[in-house]
C-alpha positions in Angstrom: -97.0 -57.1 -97.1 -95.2 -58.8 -94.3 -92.0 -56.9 -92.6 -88.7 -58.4 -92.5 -86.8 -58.3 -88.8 -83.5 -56.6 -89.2 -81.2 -58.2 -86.6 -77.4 -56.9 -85.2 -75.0 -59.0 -83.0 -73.4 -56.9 -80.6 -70.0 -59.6 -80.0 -67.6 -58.4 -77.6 -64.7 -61.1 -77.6 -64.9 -61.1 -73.8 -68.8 -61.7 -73.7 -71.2 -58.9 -73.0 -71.1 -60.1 -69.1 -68.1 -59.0 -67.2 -67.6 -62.3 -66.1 -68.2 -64.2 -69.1 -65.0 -64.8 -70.1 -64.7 -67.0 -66.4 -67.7 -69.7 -67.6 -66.0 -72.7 -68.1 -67.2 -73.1 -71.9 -65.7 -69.6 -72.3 -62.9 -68.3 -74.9 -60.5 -66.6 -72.3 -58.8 -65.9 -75.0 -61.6 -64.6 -77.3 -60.9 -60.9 -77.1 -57.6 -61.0 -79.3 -57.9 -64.1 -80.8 -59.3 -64.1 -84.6 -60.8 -68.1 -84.4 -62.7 -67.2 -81.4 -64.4 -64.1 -83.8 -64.5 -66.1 -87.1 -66.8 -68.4 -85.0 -69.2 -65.8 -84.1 -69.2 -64.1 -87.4 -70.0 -67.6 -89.2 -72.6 -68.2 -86.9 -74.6 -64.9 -87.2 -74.3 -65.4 -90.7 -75.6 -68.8 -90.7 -78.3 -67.1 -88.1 -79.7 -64.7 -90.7 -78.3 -61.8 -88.6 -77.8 -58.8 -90.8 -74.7 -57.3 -89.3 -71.7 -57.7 -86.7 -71.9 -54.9 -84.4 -68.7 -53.7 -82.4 -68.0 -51.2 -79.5 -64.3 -49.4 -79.1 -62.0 -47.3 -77.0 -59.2 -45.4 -77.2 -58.5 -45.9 -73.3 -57.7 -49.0 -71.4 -59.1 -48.1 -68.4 -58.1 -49.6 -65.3 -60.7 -48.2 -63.2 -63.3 -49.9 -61.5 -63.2 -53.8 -61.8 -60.5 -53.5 -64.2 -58.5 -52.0 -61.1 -58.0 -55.4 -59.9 -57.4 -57.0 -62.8 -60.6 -59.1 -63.2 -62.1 -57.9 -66.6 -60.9 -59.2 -70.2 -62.4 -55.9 -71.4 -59.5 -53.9 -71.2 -57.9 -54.8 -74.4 -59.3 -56.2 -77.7 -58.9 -55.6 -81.2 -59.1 -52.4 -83.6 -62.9 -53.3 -85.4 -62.3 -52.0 -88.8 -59.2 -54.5 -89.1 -60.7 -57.4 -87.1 -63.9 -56.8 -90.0 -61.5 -56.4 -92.8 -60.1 -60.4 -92.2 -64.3 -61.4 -91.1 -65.2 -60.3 -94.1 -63.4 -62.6 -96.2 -64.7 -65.2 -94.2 -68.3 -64.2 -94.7 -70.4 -63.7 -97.8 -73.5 -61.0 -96.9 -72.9 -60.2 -92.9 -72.7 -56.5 -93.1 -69.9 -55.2 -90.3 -70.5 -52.0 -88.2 -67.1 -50.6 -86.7 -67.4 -48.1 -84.1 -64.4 -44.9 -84.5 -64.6 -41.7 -82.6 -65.1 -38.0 -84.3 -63.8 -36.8 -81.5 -59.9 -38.2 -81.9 -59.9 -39.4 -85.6 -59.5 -37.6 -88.8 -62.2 -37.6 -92.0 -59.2 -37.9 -94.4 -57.9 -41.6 -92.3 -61.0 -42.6 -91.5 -62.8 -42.1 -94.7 -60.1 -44.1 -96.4 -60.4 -46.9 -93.4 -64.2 -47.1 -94.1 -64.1 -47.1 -98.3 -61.3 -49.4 -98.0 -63.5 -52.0 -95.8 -66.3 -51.4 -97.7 -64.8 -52.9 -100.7 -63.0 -55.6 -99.0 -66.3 -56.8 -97.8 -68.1 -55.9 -101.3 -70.3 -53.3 -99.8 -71.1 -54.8 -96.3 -69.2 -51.5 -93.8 -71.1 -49.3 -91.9 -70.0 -46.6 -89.0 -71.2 -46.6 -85.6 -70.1 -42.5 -85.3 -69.3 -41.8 -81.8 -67.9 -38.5 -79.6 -65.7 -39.5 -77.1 -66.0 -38.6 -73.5 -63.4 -39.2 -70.6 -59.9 -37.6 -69.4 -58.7 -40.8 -69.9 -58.7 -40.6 -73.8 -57.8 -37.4 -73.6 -54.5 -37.8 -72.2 -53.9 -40.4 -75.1 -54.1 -37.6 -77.8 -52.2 -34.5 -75.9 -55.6 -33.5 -74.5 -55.7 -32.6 -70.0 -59.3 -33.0 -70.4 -62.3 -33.8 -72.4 -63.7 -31.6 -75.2 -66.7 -29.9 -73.9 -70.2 -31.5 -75.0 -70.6 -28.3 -77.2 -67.3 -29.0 -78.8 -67.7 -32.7 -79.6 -71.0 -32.7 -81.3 -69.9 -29.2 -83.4 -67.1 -31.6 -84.1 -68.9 -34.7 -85.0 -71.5 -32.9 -87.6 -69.0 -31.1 -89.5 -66.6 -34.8 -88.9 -69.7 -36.6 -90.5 -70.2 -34.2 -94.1 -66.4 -34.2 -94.6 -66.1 -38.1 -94.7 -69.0 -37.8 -96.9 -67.6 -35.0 -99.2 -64.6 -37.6 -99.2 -66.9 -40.7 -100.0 -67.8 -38.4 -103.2 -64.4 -37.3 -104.2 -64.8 -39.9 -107.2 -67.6 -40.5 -109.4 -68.8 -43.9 -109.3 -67.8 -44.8 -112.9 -64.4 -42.3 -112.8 -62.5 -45.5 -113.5 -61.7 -46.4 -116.9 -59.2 -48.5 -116.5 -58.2 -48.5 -120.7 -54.9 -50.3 -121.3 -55.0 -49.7 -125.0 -55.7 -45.6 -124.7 -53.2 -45.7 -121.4 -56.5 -44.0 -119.6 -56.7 -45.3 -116.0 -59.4 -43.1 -114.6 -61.3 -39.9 -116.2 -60.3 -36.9 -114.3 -63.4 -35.2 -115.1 -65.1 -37.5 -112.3 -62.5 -36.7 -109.5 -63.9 -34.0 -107.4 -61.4 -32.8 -104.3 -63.7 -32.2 -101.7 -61.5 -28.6 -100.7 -63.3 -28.4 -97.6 -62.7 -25.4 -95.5 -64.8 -25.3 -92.1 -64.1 -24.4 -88.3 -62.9 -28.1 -87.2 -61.5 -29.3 -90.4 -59.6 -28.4 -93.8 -59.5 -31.1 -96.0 -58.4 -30.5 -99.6 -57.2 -33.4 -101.8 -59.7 -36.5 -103.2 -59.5 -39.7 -101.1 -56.8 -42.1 -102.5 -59.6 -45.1 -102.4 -62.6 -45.5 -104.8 -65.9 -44.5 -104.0 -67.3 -47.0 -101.7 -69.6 -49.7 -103.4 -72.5 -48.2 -101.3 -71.5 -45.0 -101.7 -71.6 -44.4 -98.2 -71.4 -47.1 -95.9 -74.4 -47.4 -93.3 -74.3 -44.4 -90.7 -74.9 -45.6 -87.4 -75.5 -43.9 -84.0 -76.1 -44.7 -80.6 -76.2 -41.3 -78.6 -78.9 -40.5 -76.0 -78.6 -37.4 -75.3 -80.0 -34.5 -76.7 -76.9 -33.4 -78.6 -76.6 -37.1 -79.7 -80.5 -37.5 -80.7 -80.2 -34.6 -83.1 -76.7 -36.0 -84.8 -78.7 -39.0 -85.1 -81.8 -37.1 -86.4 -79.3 -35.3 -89.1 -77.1 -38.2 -90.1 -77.5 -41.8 -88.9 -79.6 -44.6 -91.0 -79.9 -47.1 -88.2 -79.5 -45.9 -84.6 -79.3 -48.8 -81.8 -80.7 -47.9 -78.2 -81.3 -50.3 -74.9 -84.5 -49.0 -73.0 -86.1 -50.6 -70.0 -89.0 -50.7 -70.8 -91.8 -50.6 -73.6 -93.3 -47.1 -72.8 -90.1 -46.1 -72.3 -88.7 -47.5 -76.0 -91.8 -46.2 -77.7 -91.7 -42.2 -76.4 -87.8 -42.5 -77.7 -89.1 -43.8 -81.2 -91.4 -40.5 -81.2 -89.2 -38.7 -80.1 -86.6 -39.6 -82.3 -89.0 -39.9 -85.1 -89.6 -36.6 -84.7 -86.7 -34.9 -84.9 -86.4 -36.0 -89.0 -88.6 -34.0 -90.8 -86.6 -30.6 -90.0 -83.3 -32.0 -91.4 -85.7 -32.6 -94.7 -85.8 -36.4 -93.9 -89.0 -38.5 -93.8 -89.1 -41.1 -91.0 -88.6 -44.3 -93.0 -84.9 -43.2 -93.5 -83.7 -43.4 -90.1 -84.3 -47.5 -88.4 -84.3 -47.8 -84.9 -82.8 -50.9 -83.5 -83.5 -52.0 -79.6 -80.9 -54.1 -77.7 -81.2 -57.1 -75.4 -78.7 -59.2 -73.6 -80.0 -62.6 -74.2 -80.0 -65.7 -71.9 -80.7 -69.2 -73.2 -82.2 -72.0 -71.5 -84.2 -75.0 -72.3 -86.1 -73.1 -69.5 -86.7 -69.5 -67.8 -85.2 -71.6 -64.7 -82.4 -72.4 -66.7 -81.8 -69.3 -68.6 -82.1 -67.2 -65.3 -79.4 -70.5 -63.5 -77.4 -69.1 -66.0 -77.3 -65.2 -65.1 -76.9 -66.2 -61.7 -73.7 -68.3 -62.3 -72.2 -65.3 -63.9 -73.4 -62.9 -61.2 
């Protein structure tokens, strides 16, 4: 039986290149402008790509080359709103949005996620992410950064609450009855009345159960903190290595990690990136890099 390649599009408006957005058949524009995106989206689609992938921040940071002004990546759009319009514009692309346990809240973002994953008839998935940076911090009444120890605490108990949430309703709870006057079957509403040392959470979501029941958990950490939240909760995990030793000691290793959270290693997919250059020739196609250089 022949495998089938699972592919993601990583689209930053602004071009993965920090100088993209300066090519002259650039969208200078593209990072807030919702044509520019509907144009990538349709073409993945029409490429057989499997899902929109998108990065965030809670920071714009002026550091570094954004000190001087000369990077479009300091502002861009919110990804779980940007995919709520895509998907209406798109019939099977599935849309990962990045959000941060370390700043968010289960009870918003659970209803955020179940809400995209029906506006895009079961297409969301969550890239789960800790947040690093004093930056950010300062943007939620923090000095500093949560310590490494605090963030991943954070993120695994984050993780089982949106999922408790996901399962506040049963999947067939609504009856929707106009002649007995019976909207929903309380019997199939179950508040999740979680109690743990990050979060209390104790009322049912105020959204459906999400027509996947969870939407796709995705994770990108690399170190060893991240490897085991990954090892305990993600379905697809994207990484970038250098090289193919390199790529296949992280599969192991990753691999590896499953079997203690009672997982077998056909549950967990692991996704390499590549920042792709196209030319009618390698001459071309490395021209190109060097223009943006």
């Amino acid at each position: 039986m022949s495998k089938k390649l699972r592919l993601g599009a990583f689209l930053p408006g602004a071009g993965q290149h920090v100088a993209a957005w300066r090519h002259p058949d650039a969208n200078a524009h593209g990072p807030l402008n919702f044509e520019h995106y509907k144009r990538l989206a349709q073409t993945a689609e029409r490429g057989l790509f499997d899902a929109f992938f998108l990065a965030d921040g809670l920071a714009a940071n002026f550091g570094g080359l954004l000190g001087g002004g000369g990077s479009a990546k300091a502002t861009d759009f919110e990804p779980v709103t940007l995919f709520s319009a895509l998907s209406q514009v798109t019939t099977h692309l599935g849309f990962i949005a990045t959000a941060s346990t370390t700043y968010e809240e289960p009870y918003s973002l659970a209803r955020k996620y179940a809400s995209l994953d029906h506006l895009s008839a079961g297409r969301a998935g969550w890239n789960v992410v800790t947040t690093i940076g004093d930056e950010t911090a300062r943007n939620f009444g923090r000095d500093t950064q949560l310590a490494a120890v605090d963030r991943y605490d954070r993120a695994e108990e984050f993780v089982d609450t949106v999922k408790e949430l996901w399962d506040s309703w049963e999947d067939d709870a609504f009856l929707r009855d106009k002649a007995s006057g019976q909207y929903f079957d309380p019997a199939k509403v179950h508040p999740p009345e979680h109690k743990g040392q990050h979060f209390s959470v104790a009322g049912a979501l105020n959204v459906a159960r999400p027509p996947q029941g969870y939407p796709v958990i995705v994770q990108a950490g690399q170190s060893e903190p991240g490897l085991e939240l990954a090892a305990r909760t993600a379905e697809v995990v994207f990484t970038a290595q250098q090289s193919l030793e390199d790529a296949q000691a992280f599969y192991r290793n990753l691999k590896g990690r499953l079997a203690k959270y009672g997982r077998s290693a056909d549950e967990l997919r692991i996704m390499p990136g590549v920042s792709v250059y196209v030319g009618k020739t390698e001459a071309e196609a490395q021209a190109k890099l060097q223009q943006l250089n």
